[in-house]
C-alpha positions as CSV (number, residue, x, y, z in Angstrom):
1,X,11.5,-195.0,-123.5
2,X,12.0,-191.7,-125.0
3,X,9.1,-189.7,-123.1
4,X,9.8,-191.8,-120.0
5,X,13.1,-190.2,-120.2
6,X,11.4,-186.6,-121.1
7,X,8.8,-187.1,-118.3
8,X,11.9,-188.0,-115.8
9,X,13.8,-184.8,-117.4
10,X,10.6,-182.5,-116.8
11,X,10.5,-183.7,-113.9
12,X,14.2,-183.1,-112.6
13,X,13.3,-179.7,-114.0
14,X,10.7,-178.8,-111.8
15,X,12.1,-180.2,-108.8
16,X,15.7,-178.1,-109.3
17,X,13.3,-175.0,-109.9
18,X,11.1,-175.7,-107.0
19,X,14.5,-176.1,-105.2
20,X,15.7,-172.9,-105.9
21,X,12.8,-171.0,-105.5
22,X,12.9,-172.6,-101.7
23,X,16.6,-171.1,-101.1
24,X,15.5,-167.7,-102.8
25,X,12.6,-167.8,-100.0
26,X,14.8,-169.0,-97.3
27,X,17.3,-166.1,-98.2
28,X,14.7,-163.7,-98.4
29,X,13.2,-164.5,-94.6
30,X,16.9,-164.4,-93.4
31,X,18.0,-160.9,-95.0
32,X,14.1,-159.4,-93.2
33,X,15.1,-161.4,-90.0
34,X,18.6,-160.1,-89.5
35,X,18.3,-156.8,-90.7
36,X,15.0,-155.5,-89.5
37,X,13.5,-154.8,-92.6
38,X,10.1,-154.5,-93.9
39,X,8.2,-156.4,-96.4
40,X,6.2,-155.3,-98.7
41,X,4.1,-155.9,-101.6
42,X,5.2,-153.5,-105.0
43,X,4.3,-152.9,-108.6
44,X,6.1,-150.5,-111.0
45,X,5.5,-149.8,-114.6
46,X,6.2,-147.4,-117.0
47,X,3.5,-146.7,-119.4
48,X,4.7,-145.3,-123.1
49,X,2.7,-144.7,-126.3
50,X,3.3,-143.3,-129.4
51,X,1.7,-142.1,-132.8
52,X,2.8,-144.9,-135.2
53,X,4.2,-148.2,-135.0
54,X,7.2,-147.4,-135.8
55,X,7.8,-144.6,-133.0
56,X,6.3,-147.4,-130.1
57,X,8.6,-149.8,-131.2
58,X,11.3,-147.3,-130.5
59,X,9.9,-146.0,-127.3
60,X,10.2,-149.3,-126.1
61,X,13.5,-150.1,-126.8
62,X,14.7,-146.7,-125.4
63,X,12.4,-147.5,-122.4
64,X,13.7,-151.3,-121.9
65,X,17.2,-150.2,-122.3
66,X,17.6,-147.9,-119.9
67,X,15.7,-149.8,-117.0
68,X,18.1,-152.7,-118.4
69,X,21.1,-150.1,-117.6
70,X,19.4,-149.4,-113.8
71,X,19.4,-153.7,-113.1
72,X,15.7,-154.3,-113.7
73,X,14.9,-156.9,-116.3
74,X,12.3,-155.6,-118.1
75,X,9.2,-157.2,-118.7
76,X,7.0,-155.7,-121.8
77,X,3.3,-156.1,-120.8
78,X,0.6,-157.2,-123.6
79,X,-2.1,-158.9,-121.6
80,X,-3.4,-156.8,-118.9
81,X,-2.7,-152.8,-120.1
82,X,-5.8,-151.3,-120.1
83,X,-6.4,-152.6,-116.6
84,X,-3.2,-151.6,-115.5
85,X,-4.2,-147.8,-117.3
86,X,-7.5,-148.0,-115.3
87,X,-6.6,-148.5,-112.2
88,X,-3.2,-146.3,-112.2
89,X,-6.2,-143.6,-112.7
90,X,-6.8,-142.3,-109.2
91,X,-9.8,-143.3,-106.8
92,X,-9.5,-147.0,-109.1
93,X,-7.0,-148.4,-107.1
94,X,-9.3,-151.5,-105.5
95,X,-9.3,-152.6,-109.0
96,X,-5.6,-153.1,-109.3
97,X,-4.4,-156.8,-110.0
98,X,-3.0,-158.2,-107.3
99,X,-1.0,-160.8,-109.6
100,X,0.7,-158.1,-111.0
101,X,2.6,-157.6,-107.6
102,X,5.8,-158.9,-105.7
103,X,7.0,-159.2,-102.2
104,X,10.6,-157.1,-102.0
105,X,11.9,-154.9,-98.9
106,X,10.5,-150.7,-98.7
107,X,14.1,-149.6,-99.7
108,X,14.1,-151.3,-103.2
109,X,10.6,-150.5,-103.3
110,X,11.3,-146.8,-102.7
111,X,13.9,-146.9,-105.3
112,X,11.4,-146.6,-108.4
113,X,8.6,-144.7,-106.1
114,X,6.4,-142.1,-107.4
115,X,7.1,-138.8,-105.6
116,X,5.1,-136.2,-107.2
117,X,2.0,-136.2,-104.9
118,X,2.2,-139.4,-102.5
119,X,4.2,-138.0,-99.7
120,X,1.7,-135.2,-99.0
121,X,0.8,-135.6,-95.6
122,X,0.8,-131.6,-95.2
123,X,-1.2,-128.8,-96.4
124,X,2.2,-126.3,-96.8
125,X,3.7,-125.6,-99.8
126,X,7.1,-125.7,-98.2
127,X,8.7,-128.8,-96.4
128,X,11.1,-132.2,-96.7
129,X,10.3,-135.1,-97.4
130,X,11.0,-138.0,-94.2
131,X,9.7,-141.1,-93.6
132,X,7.8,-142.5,-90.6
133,X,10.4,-144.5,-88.7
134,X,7.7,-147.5,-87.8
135,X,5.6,-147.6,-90.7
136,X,8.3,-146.5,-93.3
137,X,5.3,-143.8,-95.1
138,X,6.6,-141.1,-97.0
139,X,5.6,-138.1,-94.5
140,X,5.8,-134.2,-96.1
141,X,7.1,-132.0,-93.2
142,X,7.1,-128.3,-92.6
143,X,9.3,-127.3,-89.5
144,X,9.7,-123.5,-90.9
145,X,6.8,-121.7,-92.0
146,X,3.8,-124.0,-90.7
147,X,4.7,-124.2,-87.4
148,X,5.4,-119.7,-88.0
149,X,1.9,-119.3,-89.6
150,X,-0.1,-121.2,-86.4
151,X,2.1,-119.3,-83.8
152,X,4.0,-122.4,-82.2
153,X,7.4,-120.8,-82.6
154,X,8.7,-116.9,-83.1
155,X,11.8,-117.7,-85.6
156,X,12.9,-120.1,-87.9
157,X,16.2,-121.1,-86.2
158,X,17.6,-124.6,-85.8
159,X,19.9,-126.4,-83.4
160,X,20.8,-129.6,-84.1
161,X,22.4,-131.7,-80.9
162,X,23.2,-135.0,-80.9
163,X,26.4,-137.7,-79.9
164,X,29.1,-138.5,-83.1
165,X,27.4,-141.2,-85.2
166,X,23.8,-139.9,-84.1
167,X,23.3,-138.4,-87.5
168,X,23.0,-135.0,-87.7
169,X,25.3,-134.2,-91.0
170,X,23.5,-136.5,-92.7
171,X,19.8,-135.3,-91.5
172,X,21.2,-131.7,-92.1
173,X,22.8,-133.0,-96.0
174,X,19.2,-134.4,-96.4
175,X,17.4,-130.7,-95.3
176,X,19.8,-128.2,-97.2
177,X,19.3,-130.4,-100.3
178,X,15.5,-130.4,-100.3
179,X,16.0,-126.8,-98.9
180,X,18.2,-125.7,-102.3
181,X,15.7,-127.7,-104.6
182,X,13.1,-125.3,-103.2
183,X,14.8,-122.2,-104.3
184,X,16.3,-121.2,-101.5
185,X,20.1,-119.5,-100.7
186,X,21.9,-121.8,-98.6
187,X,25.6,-120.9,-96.9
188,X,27.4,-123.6,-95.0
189,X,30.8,-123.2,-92.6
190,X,31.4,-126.8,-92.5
191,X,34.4,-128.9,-90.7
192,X,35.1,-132.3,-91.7
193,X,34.2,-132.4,-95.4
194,X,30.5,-133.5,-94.3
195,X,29.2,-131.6,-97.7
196,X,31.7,-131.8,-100.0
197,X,29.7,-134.8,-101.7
198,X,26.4,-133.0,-102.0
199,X,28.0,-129.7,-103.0
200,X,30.0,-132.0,-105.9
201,X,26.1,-133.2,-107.0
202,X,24.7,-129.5,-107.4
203,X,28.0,-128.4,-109.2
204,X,27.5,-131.1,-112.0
205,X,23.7,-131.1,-112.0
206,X,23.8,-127.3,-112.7
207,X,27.0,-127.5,-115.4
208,X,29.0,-125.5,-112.8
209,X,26.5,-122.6,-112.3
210,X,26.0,-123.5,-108.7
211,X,27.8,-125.3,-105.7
212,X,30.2,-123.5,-104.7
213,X,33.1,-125.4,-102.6
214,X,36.4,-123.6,-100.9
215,X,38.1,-125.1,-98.9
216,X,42.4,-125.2,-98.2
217,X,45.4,-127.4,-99.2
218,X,49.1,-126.9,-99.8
219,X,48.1,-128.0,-103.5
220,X,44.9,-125.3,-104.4
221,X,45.2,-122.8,-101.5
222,X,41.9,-121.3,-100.4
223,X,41.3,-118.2,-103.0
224,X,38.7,-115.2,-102.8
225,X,38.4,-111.8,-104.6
226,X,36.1,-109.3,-102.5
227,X,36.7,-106.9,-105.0
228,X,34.8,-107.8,-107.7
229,X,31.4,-107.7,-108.2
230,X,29.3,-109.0,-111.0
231,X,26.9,-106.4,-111.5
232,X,28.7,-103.5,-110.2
233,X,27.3,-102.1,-107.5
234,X,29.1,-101.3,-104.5
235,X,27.0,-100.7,-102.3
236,X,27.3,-99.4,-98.7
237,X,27.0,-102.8,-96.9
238,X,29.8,-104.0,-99.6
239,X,32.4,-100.6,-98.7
240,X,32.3,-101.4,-95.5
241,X,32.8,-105.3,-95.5
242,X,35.7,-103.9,-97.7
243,X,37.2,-101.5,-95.0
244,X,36.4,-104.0,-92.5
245,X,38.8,-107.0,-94.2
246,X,41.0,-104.2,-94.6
247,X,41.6,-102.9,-91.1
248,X,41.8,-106.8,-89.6
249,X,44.4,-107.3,-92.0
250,X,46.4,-104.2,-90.5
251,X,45.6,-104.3,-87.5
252,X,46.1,-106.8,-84.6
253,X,42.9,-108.2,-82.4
254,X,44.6,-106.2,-79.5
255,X,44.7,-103.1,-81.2
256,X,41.7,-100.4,-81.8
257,X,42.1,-98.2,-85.2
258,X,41.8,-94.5,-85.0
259,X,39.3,-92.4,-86.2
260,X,41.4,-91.0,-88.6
261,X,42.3,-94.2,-89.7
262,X,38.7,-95.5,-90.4
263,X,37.9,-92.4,-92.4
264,X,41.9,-92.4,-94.3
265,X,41.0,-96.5,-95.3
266,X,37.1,-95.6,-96.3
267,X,38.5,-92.6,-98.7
268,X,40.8,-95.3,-99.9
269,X,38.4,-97.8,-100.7
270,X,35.9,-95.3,-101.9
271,X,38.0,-93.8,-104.2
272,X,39.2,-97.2,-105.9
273,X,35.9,-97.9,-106.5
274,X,35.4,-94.6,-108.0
275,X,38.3,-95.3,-110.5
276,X,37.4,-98.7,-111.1
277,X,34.3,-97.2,-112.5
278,X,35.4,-94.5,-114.5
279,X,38.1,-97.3,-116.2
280,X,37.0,-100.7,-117.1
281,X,40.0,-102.0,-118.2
282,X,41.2,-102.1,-114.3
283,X,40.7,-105.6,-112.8
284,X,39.1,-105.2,-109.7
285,X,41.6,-107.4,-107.0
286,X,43.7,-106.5,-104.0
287,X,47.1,-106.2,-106.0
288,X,45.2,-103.4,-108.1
289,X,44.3,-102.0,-104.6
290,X,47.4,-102.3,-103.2
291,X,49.0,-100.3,-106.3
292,X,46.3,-97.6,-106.4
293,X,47.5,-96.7,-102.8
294,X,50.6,-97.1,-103.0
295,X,50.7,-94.1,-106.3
296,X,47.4,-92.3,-106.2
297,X,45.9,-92.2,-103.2
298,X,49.8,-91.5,-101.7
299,X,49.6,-88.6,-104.0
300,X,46.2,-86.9,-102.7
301,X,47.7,-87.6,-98.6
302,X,50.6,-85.2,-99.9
303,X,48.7,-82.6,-101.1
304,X,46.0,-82.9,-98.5
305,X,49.1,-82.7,-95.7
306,X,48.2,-85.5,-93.8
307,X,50.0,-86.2,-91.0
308,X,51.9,-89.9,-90.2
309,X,50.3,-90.2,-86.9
310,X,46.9,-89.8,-88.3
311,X,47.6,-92.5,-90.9
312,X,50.7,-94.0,-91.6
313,X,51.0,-95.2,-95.4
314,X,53.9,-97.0,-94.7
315,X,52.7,-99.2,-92.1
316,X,50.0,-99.7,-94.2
317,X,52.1,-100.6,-97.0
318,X,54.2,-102.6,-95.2
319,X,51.8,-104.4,-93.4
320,X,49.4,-106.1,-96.0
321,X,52.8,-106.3,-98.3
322,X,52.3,-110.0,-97.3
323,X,49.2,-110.3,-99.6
324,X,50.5,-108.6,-102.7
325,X,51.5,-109.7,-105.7
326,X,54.6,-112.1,-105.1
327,X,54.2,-112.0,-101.1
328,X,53.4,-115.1,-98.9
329,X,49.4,-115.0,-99.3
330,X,49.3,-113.3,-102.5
331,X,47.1,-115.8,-103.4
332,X,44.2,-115.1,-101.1
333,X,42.6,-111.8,-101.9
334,X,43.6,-112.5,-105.9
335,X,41.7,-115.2,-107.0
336,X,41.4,-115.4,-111.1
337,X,37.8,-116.3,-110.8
338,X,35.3,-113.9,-111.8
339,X,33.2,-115.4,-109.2
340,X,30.1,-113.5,-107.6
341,X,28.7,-115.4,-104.8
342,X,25.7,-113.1,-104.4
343,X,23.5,-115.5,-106.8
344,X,25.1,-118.5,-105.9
345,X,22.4,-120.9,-103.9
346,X,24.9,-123.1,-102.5
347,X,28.0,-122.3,-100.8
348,X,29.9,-124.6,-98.3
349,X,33.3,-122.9,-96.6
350,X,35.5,-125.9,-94.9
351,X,37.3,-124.3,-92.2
352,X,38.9,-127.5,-91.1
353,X,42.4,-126.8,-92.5
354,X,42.6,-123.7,-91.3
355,X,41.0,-123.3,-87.7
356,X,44.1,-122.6,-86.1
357,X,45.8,-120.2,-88.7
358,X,45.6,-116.5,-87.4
359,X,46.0,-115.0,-90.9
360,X,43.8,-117.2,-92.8
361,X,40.8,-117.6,-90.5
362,X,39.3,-114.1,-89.8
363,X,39.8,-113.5,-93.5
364,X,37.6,-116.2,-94.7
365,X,35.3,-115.3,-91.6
366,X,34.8,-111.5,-92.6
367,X,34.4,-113.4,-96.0
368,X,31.9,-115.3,-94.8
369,X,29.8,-112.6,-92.9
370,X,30.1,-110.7,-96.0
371,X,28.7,-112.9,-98.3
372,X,25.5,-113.7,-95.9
373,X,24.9,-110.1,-95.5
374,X,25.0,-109.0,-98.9
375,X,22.2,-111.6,-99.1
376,X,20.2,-111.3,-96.6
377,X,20.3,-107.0,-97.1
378,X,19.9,-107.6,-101.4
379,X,18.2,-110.7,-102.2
380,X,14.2,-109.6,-100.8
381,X,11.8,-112.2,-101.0
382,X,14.4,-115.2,-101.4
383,X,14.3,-118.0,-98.5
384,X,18.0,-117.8,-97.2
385,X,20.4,-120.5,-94.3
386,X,23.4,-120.2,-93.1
387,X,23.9,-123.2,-91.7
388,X,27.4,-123.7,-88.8
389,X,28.6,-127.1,-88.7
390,X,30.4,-128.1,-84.9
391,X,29.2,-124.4,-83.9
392,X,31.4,-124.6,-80.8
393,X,34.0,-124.3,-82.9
394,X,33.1,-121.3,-84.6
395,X,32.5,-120.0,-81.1
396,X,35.8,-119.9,-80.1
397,X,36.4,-117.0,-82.6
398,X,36.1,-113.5,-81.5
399,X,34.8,-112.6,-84.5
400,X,32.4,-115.7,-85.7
401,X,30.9,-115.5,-82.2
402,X,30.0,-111.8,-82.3
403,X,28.4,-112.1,-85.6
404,X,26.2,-115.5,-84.6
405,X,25.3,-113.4,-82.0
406,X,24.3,-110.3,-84.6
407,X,22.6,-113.2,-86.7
408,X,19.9,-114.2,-84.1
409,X,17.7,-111.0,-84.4
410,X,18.3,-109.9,-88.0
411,X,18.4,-113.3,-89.7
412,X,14.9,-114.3,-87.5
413,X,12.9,-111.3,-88.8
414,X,14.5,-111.8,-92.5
């Protein structure tokens, strides 16, 4: 009675077993029916050894632990190793055990893939990684320097067009990041937050060192300092992106500076430079500016004699007052980070907020075209992008569209 009660218990077993593996089946089939998905067959292992005993027993626990912590129930393998060694050695693959393998979809199965060399369907030493939409193979794509080198196109710039929901932030998100893990300087005017998410990644995978994000709330108000400099050099490209921000400040779209001006603000800005030099204990921002001009460089118009009309000082004053210390933007040319973008690989500038603000935006723009310049004229050798999200925005602006325009022959020979 007792093993016809075992039997009949063994037996249930197998049948509720055999019963679930049928609904795992049937919920498989389903899931690749009504998504479109593709089946495939995959293996994944981790191979570990060790010196001693002791140190392999460890390895494994460290291993099985943290594939336990990604949801894969580990399986340690004692049977079959040195088959699976052998034929993990390339050119042995025929002798791989197909037992060893299980049906999932390509996306799981890419999950734990092996990128080092598989994707390398090209010969350049440059490219991103894709996938080949029917087949789902990893493809290795150069549509830069390749396509350069055999003469099919004259420059390496991109336009991206496409309806809303087509995908082009997030085939642009998947470029610029490959683009950055290659080395390269990358500068994006976004709208719509489309990179704050990758630009958070880079910021924590490099402790802060890189991934750069400013962008404009009631709450942390967009903040720059053109004034400072990490290495020191002010160079001629640098004066005049300073005398530039300086004159669109004080003076309206509508109205052309003198000649006298120009040369007045250059002597200015020259001269602060020239002081902050000669005294490092000066802190090189727009307030510190603002109060060498409003004492020592008022001084040296007195004794030179120059005349209001050819530059007023006063006006001048007057005008950027708004951006001192204690005046409605005194925030925006003062920022209290020491924070160079020259060396910085990845930059994104949301203009979203502030697309229709006449004081903020052609600040941030000159800011902007400073920043790429500096560079594209300084950094020789070093794959750079700038990279215009909803471009026909940026259009719109006098300035933004003049300097796209400058971009086009300098950036393509760069």
């Amino acid at each position: 009675p007792y093993e016809g009660k075992l039997s009949r218990t063994v037996l249930r077993g197998e049948s509720s077993r055999k019963g679930a593996d049928l609904l795992d089946i049937e919920m498989y089939l389903n899931e690749a029916h009504s998504q479109g998905v593709r089946s495939v067959r995959c293996h994944c292992n981790v191979m570990a050894w060790a010196e001693s005993e002791s140190e392999l027993k460890r390895i494994r626990n460290d291993v099985g632990s943290q594939l336990a912590l990604m949801g894969c129930t580990p399986r340690h393998n004692t049977v079959d190793v040195p088959v699976l060694f052998w034929a993990a050695i390339p050119g042995n693959e025929a002798d791989f055990p197909a037992e060893e393998s299980f049906y999932t979809f390509l996306d799981q199965a890419l999950c734990l893939f092996n990128e080092e060399t598989n994707y390398r369907s090209s010969l350049s030493p440059f490219g991103i990684k894709m996938s080949d939409r029917l087949s789902g193979i990893p493809l290795h794509l150069d549509i830069s320097d390749l396509p350069m080198k055999r003469g099919v196109i004259t420059n390496r710039n991109k336009f991206i067009l496409g309806p809303s929901g087509s995908g082009k932030s997030y085939l642009t998100n998947h470029l610029v990041r490959q683009y950055w893990e290659q080395g390269a300087h990358i500068l994006l005017v976004d709208t719509g937050n489309s990179y704050q998410g990758l630009c958070s990644l880079i910021h924590a995978k490099t402790k802060g060192r890189d991934g750069v994000y400013f962008t404009y709330t009631e709450e942390a108000p967009i903040a720059f300092n053109p004034f400072y400099v990490e290495d020191g050099v002010y160079d001629v490209e640098k004066r005049e992106s300073l005398k530039t921000l300086l004159l669109t400040l004080w003076k309206r779209e509508s109205e052309e500076p003198t000649r006298s001006e120009e040369v007045a603000l250059s002597n200015a800005v020259n001269l602060y430079l020239s002081k902050l030099r000669a005294d490092r204990s000066i802190v090189p921002s727009f307030d510190t500016f603002y109060e060498f001009v409003e004492t020592d460089y008022r001084r040296l118009l007195e004794q030179k004699r120059v005349r209001e009309k050819d530059f007023d000082l006063e006006n001048f004053l007057n005008v950027l007052e708004p951006y001192y210390r204690g005046g409605e933007y005194d925030y925006l040319l003062n920022s209290d980070k020491q924070l160079d973008l020259l060396d910085k690989r990845f930059i994104v500038f949301e203009l979203d907020n502030i697309s229709s603000n006449k004081t903020l935006l052609p600040v941030v723009t000159l800011i902007i075209m400073e920043t790429f310049i500096s560079k594209m004229r300084r950094l020789k050798g070093v794959r750079k992008m700038i990279l215009i999200e909803e471009c026909w925005k940026a259009l719109t602006s006098a300035n933004m569209s003049s300097y796209i325009r400058y971009l086009c022959a300098p950036v393509q020979a760069a």
